[in-house]
Backbone bond lengths (Angstrom), bond angles and torsions (degrees), N, CA, C in turn:
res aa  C-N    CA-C-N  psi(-1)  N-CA   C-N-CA  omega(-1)  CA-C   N-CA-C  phi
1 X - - - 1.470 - - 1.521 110.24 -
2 X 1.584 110.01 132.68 1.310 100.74 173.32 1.791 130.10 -65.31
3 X 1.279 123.81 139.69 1.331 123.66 179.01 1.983 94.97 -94.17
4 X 1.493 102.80 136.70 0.998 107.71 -178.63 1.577 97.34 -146.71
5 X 1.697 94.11 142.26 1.601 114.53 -157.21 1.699 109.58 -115.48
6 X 1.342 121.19 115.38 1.781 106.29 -146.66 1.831 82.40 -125.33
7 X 1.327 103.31 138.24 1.584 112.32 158.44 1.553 113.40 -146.38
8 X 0.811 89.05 172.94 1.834 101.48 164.76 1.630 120.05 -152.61
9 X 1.768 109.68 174.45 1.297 96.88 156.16 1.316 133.28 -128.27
10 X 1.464 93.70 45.42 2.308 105.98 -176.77 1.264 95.40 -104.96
11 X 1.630 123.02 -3.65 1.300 113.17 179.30 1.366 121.05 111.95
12 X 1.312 139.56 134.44 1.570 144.13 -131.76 1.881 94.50 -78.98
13 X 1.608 122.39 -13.19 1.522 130.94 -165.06 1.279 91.55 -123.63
14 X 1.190 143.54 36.03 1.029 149.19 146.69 1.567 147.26 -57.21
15 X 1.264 130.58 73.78 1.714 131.19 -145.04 1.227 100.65 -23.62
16 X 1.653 120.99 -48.61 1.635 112.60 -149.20 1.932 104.47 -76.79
17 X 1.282 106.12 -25.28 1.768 114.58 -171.41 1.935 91.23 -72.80
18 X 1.157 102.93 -60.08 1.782 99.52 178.12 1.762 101.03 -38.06
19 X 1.065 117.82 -69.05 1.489 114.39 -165.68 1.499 119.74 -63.18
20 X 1.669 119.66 -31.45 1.276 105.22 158.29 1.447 125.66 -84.55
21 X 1.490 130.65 2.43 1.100 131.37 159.75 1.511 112.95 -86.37
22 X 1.332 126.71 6.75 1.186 117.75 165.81 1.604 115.01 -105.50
23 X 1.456 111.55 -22.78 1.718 125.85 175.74 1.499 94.13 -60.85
24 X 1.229 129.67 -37.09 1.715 138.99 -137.95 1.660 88.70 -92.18
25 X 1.080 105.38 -65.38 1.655 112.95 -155.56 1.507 91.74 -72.88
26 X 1.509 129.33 26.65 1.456 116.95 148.77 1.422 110.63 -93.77
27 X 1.688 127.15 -5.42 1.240 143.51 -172.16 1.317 115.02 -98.23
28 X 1.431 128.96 -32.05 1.524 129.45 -155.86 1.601 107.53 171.91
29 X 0.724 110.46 175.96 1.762 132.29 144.79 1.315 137.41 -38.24
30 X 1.482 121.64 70.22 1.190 141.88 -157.71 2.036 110.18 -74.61
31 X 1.182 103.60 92.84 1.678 98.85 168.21 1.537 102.85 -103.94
32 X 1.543 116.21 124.65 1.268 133.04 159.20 1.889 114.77 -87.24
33 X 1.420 97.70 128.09 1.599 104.07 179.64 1.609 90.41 -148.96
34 X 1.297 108.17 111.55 1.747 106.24 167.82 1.629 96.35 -149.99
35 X 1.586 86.09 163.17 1.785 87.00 173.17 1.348 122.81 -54.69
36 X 1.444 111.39 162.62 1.519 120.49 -175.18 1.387 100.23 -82.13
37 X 1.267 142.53 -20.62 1.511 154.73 155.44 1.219 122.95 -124.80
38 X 1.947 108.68 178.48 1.272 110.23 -178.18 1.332 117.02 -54.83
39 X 1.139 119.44 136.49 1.639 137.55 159.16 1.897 133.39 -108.00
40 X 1.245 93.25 5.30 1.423 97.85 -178.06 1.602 111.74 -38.74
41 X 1.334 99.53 160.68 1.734 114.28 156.64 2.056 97.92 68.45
42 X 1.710 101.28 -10.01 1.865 84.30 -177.92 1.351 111.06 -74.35
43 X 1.430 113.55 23.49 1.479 95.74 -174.59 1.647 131.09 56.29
44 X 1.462 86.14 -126.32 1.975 113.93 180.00 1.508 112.79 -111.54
45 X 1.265 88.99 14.09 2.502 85.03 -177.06 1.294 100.48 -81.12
46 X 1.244 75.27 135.98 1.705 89.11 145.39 1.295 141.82 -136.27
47 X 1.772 146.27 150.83 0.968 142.74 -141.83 1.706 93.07 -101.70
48 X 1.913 98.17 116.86 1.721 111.47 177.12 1.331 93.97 -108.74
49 X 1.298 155.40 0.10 1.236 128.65 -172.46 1.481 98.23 -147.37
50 X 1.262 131.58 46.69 1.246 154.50 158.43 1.521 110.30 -146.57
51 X 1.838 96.75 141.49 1.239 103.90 154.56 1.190 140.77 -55.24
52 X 1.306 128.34 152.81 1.713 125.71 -178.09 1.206 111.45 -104.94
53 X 0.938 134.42 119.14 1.934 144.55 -132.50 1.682 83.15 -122.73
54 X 1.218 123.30 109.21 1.675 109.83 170.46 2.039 99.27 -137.75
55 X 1.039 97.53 118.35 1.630 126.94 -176.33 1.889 112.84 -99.64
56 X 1.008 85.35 132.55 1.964 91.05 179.07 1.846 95.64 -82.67
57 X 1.572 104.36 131.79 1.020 112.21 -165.83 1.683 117.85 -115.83
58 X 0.801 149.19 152.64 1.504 151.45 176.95 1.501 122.50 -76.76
59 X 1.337 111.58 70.24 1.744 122.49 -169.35 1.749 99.66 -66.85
60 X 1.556 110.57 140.14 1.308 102.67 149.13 1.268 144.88 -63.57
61 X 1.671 111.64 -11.81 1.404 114.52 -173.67 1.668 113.15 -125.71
62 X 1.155 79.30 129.89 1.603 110.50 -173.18 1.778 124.29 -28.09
63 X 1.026 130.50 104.46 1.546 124.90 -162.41 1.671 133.25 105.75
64 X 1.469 87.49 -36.29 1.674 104.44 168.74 1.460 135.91 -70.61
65 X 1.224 89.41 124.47 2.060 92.32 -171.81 1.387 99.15 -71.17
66 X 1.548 136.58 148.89 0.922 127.03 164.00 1.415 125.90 -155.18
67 X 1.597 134.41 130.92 1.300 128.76 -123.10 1.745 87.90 -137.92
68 X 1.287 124.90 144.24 1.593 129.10 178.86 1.956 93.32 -115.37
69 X 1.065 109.47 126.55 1.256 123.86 -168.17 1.865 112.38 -116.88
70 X 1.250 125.96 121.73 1.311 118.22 -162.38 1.564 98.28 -79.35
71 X 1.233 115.81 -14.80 1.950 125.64 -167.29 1.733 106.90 -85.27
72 X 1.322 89.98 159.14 1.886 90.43 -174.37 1.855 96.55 -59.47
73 X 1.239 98.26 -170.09 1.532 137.75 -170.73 2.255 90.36 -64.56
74 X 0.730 125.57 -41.39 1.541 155.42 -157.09 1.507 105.53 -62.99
75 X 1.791 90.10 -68.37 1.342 121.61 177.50 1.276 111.95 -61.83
76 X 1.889 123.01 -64.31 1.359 124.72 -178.04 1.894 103.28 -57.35
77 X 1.039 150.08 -16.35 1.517 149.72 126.38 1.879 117.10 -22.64
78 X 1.197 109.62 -59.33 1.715 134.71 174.86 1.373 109.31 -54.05
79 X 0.879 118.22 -57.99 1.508 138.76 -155.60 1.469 122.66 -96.21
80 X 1.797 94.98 -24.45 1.485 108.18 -170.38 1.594 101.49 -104.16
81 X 1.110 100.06 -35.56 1.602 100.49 171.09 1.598 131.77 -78.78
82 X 1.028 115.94 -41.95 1.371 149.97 -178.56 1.745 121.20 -91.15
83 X 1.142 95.26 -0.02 1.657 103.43 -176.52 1.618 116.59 -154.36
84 X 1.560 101.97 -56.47 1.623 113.21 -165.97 1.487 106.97 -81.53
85 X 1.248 107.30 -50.31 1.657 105.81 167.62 1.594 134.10 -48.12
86 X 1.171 133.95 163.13 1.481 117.12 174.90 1.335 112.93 -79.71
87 X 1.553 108.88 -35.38 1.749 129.46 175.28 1.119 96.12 -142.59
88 X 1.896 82.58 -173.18 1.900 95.84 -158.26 1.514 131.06 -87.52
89 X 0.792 147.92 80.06 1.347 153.47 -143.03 1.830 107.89 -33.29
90 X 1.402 111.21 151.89 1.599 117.45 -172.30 1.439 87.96 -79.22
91 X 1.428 128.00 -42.88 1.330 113.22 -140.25 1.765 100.22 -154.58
92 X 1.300 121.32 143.03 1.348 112.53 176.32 1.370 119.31 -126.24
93 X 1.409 133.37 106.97 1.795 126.51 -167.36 1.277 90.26 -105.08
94 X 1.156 95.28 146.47 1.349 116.21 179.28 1.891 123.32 -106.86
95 X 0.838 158.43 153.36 1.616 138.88 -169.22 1.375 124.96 97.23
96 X 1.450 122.65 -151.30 1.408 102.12 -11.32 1.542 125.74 -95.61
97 X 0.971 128.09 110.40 1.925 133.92 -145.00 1.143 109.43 -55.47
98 X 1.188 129.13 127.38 1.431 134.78 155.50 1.536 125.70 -66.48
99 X 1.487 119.20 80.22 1.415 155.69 143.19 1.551 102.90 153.49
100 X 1.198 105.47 -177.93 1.576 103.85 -155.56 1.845 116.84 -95.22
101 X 1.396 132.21 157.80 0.981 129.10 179.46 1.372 109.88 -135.59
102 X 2.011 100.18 93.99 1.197 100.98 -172.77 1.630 96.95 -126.15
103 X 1.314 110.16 -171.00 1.667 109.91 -178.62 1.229 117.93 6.63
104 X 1.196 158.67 -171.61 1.215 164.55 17.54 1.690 92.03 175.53
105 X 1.845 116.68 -30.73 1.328 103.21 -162.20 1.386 116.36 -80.89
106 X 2.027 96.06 -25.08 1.366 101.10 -174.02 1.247 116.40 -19.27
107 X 1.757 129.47 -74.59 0.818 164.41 65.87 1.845 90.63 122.34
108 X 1.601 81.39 -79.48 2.383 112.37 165.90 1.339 108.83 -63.28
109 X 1.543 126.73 -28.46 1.345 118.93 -150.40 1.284 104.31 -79.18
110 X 1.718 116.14 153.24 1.328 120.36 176.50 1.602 87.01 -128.67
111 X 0.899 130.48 56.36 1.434 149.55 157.43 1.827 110.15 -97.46
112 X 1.831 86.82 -66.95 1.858 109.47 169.53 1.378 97.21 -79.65
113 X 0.989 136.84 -57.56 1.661 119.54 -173.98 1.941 115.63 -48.29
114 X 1.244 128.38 -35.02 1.063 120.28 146.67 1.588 123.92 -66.05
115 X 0.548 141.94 -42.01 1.704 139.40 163.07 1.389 104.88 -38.80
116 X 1.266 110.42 -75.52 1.549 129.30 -173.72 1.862 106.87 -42.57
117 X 1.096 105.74 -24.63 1.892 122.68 -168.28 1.508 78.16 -88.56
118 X 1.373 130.23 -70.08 1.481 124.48 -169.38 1.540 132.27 -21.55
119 X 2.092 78.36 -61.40 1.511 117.83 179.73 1.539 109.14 -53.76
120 X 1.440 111.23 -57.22 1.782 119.00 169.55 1.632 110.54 -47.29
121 X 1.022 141.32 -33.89 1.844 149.71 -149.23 1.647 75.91 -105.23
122 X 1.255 120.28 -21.84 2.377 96.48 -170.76 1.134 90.49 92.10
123 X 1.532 166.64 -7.57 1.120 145.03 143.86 1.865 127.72 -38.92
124 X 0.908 99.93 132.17 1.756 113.46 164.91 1.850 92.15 -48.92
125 X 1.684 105.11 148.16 1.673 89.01 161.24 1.825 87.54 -175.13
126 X 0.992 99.80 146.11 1.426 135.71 -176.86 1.589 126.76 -117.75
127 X 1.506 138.27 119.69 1.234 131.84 -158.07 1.813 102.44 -126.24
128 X 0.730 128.04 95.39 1.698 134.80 -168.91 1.701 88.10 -111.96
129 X 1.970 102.24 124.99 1.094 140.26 129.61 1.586 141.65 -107.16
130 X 1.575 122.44 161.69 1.093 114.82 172.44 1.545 98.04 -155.39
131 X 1.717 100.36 164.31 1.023 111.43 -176.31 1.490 115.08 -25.82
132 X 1.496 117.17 159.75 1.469 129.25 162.68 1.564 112.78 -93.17
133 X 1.263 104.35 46.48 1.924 116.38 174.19 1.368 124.21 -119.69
134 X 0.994 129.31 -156.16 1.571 133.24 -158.31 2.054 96.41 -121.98
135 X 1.250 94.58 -23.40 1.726 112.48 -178.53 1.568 102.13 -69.70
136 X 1.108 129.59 129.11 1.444 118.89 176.93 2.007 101.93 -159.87
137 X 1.278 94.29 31.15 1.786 117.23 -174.48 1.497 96.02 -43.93
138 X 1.979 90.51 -68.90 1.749 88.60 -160.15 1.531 116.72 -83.07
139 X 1.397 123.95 -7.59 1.308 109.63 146.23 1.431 144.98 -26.92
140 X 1.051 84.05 -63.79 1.950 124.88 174.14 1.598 102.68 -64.93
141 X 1.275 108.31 -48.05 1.526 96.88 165.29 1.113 134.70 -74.77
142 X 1.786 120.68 -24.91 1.554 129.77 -162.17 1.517 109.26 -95.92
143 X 1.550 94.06 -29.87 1.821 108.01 -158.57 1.362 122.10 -43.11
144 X 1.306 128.34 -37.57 1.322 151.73 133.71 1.442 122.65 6.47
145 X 1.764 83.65 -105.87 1.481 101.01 167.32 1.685 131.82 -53.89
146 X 1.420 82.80 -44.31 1.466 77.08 172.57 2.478 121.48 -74.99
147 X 1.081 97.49 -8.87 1.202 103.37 -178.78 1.941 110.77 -92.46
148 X 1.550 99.68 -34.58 1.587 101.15 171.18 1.952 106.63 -73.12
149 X 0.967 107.81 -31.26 1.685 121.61 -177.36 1.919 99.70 -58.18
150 X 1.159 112.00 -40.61 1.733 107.87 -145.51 1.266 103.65 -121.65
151 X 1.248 105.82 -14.84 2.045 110.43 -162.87 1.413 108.71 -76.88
152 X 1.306 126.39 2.35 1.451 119.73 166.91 2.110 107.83 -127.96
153 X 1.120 98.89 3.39 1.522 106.03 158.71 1.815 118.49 -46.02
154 X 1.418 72.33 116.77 2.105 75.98 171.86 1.740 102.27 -101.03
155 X 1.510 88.00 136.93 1.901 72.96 169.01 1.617 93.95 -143.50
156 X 1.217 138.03 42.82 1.467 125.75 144.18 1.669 85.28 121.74
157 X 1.149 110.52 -174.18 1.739 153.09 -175.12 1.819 94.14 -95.86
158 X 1.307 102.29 121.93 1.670 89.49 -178.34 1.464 126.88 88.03
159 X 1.289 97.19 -13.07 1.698 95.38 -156.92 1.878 102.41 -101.09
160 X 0.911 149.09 163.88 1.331 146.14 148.06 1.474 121.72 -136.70
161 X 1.352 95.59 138.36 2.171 72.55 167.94 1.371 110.76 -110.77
162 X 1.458 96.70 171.23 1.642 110.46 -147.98 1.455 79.96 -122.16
163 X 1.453 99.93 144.15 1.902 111.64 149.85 1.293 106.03 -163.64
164 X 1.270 114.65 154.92 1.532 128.79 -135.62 1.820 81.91 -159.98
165 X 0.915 94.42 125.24 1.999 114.75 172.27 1.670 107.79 -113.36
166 X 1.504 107.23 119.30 1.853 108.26 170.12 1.093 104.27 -52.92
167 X 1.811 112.60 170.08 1.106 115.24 168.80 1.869 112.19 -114.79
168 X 1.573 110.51 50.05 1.094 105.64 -176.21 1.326 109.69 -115.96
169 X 1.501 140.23 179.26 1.576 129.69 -169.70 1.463 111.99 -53.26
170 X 1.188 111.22 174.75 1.397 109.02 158.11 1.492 124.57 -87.29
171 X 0.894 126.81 -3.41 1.662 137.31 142.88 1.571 121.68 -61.61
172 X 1.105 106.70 -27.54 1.678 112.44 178.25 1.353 102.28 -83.66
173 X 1.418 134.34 -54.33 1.177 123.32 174.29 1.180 146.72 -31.47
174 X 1.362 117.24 127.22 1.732 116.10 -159.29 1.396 105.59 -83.18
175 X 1.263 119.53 -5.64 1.834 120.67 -145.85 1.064 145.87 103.30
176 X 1.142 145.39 -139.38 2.005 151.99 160.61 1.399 104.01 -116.22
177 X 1.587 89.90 116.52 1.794 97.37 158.62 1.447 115.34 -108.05
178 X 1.202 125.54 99.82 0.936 131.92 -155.84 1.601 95.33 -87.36
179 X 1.657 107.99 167.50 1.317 108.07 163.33 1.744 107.80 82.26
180 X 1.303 115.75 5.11 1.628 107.18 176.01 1.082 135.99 -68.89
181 X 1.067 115.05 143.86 1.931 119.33 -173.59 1.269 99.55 -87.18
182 X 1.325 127.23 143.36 1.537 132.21 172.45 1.664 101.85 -94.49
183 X 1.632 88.63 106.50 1.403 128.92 -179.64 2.167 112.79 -37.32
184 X 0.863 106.40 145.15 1.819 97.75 -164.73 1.806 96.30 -97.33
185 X 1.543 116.03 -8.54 1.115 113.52 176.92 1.798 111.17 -98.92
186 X 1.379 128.03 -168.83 1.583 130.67 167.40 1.134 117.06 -150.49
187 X 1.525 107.20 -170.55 1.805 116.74 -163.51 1.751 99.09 -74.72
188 X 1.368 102.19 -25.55 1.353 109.28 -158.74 1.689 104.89 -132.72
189 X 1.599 108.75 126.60 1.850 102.55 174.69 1.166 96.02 -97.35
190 X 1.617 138.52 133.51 1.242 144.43 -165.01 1.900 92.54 -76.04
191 X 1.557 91.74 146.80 1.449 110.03 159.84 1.448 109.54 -162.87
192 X 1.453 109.18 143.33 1.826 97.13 162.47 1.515 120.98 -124.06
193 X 1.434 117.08 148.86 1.059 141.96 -168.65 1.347 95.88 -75.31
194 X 1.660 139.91 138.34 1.179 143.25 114.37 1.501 149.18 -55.09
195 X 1.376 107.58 88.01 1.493 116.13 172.48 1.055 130.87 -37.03
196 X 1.242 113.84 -66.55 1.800 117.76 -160.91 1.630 94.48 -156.06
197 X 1.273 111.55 149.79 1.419 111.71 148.42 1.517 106.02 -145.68
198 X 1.624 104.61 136.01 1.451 130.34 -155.32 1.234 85.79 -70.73
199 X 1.783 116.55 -172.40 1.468 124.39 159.12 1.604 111.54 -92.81
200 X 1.248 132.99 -14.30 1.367 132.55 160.38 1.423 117.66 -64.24
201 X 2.072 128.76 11.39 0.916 113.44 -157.82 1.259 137.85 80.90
202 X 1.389 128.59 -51.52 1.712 134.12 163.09 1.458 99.52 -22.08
203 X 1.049 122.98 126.56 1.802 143.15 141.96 1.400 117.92 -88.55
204 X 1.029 117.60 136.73 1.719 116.22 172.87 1.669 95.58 -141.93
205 X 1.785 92.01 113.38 1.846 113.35 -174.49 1.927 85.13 -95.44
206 X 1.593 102.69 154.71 1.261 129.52 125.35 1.250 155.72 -78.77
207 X 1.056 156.46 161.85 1.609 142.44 168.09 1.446 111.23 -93.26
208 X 1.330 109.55 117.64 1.490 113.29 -164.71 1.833 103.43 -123.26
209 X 1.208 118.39 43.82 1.754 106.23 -170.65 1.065 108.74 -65.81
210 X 1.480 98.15 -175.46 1.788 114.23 -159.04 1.329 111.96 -141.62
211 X 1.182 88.47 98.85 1.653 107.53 -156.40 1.989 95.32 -53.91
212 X 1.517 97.05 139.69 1.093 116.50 173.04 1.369 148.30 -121.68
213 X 1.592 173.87 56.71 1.307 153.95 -85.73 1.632 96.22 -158.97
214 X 1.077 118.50 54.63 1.485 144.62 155.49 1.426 105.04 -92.97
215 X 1.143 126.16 132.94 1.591 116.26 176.97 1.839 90.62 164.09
216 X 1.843 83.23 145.39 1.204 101.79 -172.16 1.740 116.50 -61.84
217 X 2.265 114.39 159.07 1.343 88.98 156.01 1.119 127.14 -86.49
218 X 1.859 111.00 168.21 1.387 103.15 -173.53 1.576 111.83 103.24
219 X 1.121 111.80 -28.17 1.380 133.89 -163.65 1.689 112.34 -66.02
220 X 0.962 129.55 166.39 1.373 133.48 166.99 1.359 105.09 -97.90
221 X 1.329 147.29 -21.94 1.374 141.96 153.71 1.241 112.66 -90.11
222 X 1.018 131.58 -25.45 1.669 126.67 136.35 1.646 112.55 -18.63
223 X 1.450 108.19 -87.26 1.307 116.85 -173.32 1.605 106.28 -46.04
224 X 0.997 119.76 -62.07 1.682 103.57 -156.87 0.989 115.38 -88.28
225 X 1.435 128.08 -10.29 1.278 130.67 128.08 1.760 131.19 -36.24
226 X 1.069 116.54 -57.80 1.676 117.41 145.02 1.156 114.24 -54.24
227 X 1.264 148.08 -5.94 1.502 132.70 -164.88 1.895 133.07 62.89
228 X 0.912 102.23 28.67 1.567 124.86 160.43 1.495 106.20 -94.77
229 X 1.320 116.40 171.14 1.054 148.73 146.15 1.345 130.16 -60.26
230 X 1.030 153.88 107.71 1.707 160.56 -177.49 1.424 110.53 -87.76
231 X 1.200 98.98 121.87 1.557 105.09 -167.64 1.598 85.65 -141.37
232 X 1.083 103.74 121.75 1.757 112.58 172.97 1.781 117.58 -165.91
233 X 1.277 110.95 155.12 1.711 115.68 159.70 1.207 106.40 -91.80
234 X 1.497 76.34 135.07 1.963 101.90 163.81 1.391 106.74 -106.02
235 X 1.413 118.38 133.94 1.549 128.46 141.94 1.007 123.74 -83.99
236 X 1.406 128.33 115.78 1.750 125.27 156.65 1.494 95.15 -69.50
237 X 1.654 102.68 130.82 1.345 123.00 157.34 1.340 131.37 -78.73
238 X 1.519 95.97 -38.14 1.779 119.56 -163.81 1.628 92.48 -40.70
């Protein structure tokens, strides 16, 4: 039976981690280890000069071990594989994140930064996002197939695959574009806003981006921007 190793980073009570830990445990052996809170944007860190606080947690779904971890998305990867588990997990999904991690964000995400930690350990690993909406149709419709399709996919040292679900009906949906390149542009071109500046000098900026939907074809912001599905490899370079 496959052992399968599930985190996220919206937090171990998170709608989207419940729902892919319930698609999963029709596949194998479901261990849940995610942070005890939000973790967005940590990327790939991880905590060296703190303890790693990991608590048996109260899953909704039936069979699943499941562990609340005080360490990023990175760590519950570290800790869950390499320590908390009895053995080493076949496969590690990550998600599934509430809004999407395509081009440029990967980058912040501790969605892919746990994956990418997987990918480094020789684990299989998989990173599923979807829109940041209330719409979650074709999730609910794809999650499945697309998880019996990919969950024993090898794709290298470093490598992860990414899929990202729109958040538009399931009638709007175009399908799977498989094979996407992670686009060099994003949803958002960074800029910041200026608040205030004191008379001692102090500035205090905001984050003010500018939302964008320019993006290459082929692209992973391409696709879910069209309303497909994004199905692509990532390489960590770092």
């Amino acid at each position: 039976m496959r052992k399968i190793l599930i985190t996220n980073d919206d937090g171990i009570d998170a709608d989207g981690i419940r729902r892919l830990a319930e698609a999963a445990s029709k596949l194998g052996e479901v261990w849940v280890i995610a942070p005890e809170k939000q973790r967005s944007a940590a990327s790939h860190s991880i905590m060296l000069r703190e303890v790693v606080k990991i608590k048996e947690h109260d899953f909704p779904i039936k069979g699943v071990m499941a562990f609340a971890c005080s360490g990023t998305p990175a760590d519950c990867v570290r800790v869950g594989a390499l320590s908390v588990m009895p053995y080493a997990p076949d496969v590690v999904l990550s998600g599934i994140n509430y809004g999407y991690n395509v081009a440029g964000d990967i980058q912040y995400s501790a969605t892919a930064g746990a994956a990418f930690e997987a990918a480094y350990q020789g684990f299989g690993a998989i990173a599923f996002s979807e829109d940041a909406g209330a719409c979650h149709e074709v999730t609910d419709a794809y999650l499945d197939e697309l998880l019996e399709e990919y969950i024993d996919a090898k794709h290298g040292r470093n490598q992860i695959l990414n899929i990202n679900f729109p958040g538009c009906s399931l009638a709007e949906c175009k399908g799977v574009q498989r094979g996407c390149i992670t686009s060099i542009d994003s949803f958002y071109h960074a800029r910041y806003k200026l608040l205030e500046t004191r008379e001692d000098g102090t500035r205090f900026y905001i984050v003010d981006d500018i939302y964008n939907e320019k993006a290459e074809e082929g692209s992973d912001l391409r696709a879910v921007i069209d309303r497909y599905i994004s199905v692509g490899i990532v390489r960590n370079i770092s």
